[in-house]
N, C-alpha and C positions, 0 to 999 in steps of 0.2 A: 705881744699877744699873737696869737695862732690864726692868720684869716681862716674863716671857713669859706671853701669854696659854694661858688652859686651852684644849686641844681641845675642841670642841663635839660632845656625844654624838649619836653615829648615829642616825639614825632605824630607828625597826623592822625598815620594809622592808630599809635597807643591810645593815644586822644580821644579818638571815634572807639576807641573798644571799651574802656573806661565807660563815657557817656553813655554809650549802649550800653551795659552793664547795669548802670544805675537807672537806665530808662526799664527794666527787662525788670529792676526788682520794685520800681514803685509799679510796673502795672499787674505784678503780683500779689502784690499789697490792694491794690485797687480793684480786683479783681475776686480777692478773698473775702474782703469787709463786705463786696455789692453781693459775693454768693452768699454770705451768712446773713445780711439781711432780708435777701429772696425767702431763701429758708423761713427764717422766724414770721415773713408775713405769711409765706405759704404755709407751715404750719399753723398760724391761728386762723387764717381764715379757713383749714379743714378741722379745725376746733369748733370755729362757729358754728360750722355747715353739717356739723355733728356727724362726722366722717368716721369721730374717734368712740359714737357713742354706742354703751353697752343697753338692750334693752329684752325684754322674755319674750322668748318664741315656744310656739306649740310645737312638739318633736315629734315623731311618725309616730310611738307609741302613744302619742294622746298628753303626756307629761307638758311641763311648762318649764323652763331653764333660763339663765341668762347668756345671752350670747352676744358676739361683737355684732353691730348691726349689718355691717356690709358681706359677709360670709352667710348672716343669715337670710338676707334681702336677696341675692344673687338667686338661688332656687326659685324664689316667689315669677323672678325676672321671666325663667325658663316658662312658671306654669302660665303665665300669662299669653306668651307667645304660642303656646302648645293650643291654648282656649281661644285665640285666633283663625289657628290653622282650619278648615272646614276639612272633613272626611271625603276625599277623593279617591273614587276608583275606577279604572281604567274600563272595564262596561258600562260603565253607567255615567263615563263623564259629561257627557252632555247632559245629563240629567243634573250631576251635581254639581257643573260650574252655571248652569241656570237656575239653580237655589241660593247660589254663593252669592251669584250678580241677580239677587230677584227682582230690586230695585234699580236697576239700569236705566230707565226710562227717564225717572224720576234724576235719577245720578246725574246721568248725560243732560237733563235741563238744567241743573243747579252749577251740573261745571261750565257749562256755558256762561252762564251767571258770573260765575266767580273768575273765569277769565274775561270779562267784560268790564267787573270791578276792576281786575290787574290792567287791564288797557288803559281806562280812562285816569285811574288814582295814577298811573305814572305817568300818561299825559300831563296833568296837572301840577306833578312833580317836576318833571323835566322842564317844564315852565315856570315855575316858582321859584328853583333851585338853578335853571339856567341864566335868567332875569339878578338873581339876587349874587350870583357866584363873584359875579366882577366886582361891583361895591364892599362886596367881602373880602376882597383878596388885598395884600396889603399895599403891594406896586399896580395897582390899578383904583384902588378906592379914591374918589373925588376929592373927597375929605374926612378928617378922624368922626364926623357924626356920621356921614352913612356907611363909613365901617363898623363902628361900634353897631347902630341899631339893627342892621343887617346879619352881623355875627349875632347876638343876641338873639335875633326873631329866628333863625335858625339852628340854634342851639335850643331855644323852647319847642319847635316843633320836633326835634327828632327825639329831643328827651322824652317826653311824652309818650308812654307805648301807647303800640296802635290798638290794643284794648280799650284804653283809656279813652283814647278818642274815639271809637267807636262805642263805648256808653256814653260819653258824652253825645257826641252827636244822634243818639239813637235818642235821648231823652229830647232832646230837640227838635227835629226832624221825625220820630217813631223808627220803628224797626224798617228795615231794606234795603235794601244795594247801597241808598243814597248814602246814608250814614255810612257806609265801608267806603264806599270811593272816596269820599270827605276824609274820611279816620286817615286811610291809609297813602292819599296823593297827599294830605299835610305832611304827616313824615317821611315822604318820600322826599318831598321838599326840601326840608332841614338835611335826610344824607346825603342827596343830591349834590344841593347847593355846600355842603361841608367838601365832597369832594372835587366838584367842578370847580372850586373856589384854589384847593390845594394844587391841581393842572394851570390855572390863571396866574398862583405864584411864582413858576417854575418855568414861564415862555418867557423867548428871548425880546428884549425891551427896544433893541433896535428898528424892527419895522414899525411899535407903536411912534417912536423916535422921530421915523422918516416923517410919518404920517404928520404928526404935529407939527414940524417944521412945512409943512405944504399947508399949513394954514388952517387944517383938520380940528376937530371938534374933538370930546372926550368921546362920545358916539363914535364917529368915521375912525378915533384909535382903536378903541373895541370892535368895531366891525371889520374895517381890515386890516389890521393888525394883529388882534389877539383871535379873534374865532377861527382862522384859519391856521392857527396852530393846537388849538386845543380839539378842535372836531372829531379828529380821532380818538382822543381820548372819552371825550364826551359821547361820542356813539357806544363806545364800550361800556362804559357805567351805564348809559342808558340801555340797556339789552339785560346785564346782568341785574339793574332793578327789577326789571320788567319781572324776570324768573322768579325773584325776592318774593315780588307783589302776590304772584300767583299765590306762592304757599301760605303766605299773608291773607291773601282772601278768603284762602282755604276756610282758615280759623277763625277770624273774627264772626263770623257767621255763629259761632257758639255764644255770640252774648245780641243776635238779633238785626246783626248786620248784614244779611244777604250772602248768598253762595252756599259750599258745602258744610259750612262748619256747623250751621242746624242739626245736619243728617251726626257730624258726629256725636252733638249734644243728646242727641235723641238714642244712639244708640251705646251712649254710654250710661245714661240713665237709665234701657233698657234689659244692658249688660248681654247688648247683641252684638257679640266680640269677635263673631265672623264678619258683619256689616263692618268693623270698623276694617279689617285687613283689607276686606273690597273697596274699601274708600280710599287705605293709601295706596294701593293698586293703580287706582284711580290715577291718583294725583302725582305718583312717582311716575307713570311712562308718559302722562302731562308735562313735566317738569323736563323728561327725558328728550322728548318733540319739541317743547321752544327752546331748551337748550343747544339740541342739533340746529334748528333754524337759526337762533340769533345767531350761531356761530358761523353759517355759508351767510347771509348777512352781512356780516360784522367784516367778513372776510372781504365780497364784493365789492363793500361800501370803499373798502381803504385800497382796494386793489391787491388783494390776494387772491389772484383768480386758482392757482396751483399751489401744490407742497413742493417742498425743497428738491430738489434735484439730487438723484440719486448717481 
């Protein structure tokens, strides 16, 4: 009989092209299946959300038609903004940006208010959430109980919109500030502590390491070990809460919780649709101010006195 000769082994390079090859075509594969299930969820869940639905609209001539909802809804989008806008004109603007802002007085004590909410509800957060972050984290929890009831009581509180808690706590307490500071530093808490928790995962283990080996406590590993890698991190979440909270205070005021969200309650029921554009007026060059500030802040704190060098 005829030997057959042995195949001659590949070289390297063949080797490595081959295996790339077959890597290049399962992540095609992998890549195809993950797009077409994206799809099929994003398609039903804009099924759900009735993205797809046809329903009758009134047509300029007075008529009645069926139309896609979204092409018809778009127009309504414009009149609404148009019915915001207040009639300005350049003689008389001083006249008609003190009818715009006729309520100023009243505005400027309620925003007070509602950033006084946003102070305290994130103090209370940043305490709750800073406190509970390390027993949550998985390389620093004591033990599997107070990780478990710490993820847990922090997952109930963020789940919970701050609606929510702020009618609950408003049937408790009654209507005012307290109830939104309450509503809104509970769930500040829970995202807080979800994120300060996730920074705690991710610090290097060897200074808590040193620590413990010097005789250190779980305490003196947490304190100087992990706080002084996370600090920056945590200053940062704690600034961009802060801003959160603001717009947060804004609104729960519509269900009796203290700050602006009253004034919109009121002037959406009164269908005073210039009060409301003065309102986010209001709240937009608010949001605009503590954002510049947390950011020279945020900067200071970590030592970015200057921008990059040009």
């Amino acid at each position: 009989m005829t030997a057959i000769p042995d195949t001659p082994p590949l070289r390297p390079i063949d080797q490595f092209e081959l295996d790339y090859a077959a890597l290049r075509r399962r992540s095609r594969i992998t890549w195809l299946v993950a797009a077409i299930i994206f799809f099929a969820f994003f398609t039903f869940s804009a099924w759900l959300g009735d993205f797809f639905k046809v329903t009758q609209v009134t047509l300029p001539d007075g008529s009645r038609d069926w139309r896609w909802i979204i092409p018809a809804g778009i127009p309504r989008l414009g009149e609404f903004i148009v019915k915001t806008i207040p009639s300005l004109s350049w003689d008389t603007l001083g006249a008609d940006l003190g009818e715009w802002f006729w309520r100023w007085k009243v505005w400027m004590n309620l925003l007070i208010e509602t950033i006084l909410i946003a102070f305290m509800a994130t103090v209370f957060g940043v305490i709750g959430g800073f406190v509970l972050s390390f027993p949550a984290a998985r390389n620093l929890a004591p033990n599997k109980w107070s990780l478990w009831i710490s993820r847990r009581y922090l997952e109930i509180a963020r789940t919970v919109p701050e609606l929510v808690w702020a009618l609950i706590f408003v049937f408790c307490f009654s209507v005012g500030p307290m109830a939104g500071v309450l509503a809104i530093g509970l769930h500040a808490t829970g995202a807080l502590g979800k994120l300060y928790s996730e920074v705690n995962e991710n610090i290097d283990m060897r200074p808590l390491e040193g620590v413990k080996a010097s005789g250190g406590t779980w305490f003196d590993q947490i304190r100087y070990g992990a706080v002084p890698q996370v600090l920056p991190n945590i200053i940062s979440y704690t600034l961009l809460r802060f801003e959160i909270n603001v717009r947060s205070s804004s609104i729960i005021g519509y269900v009796g919780a203290g700050g602006l969200g009253q004034e919109f309650r009121e002037a959406l029921s009164l269908q005073e649709y210039t009060d409301l554009s003065a309102l986010f007026i209001i709240i937009f060059v608010t949001v605009i101010v503590i954002d510049f500030g947390s950011e020279k802040l945020r900067h200071r704190i970590i030592g970015i006195e200057k921008g990059p060098a040009t």
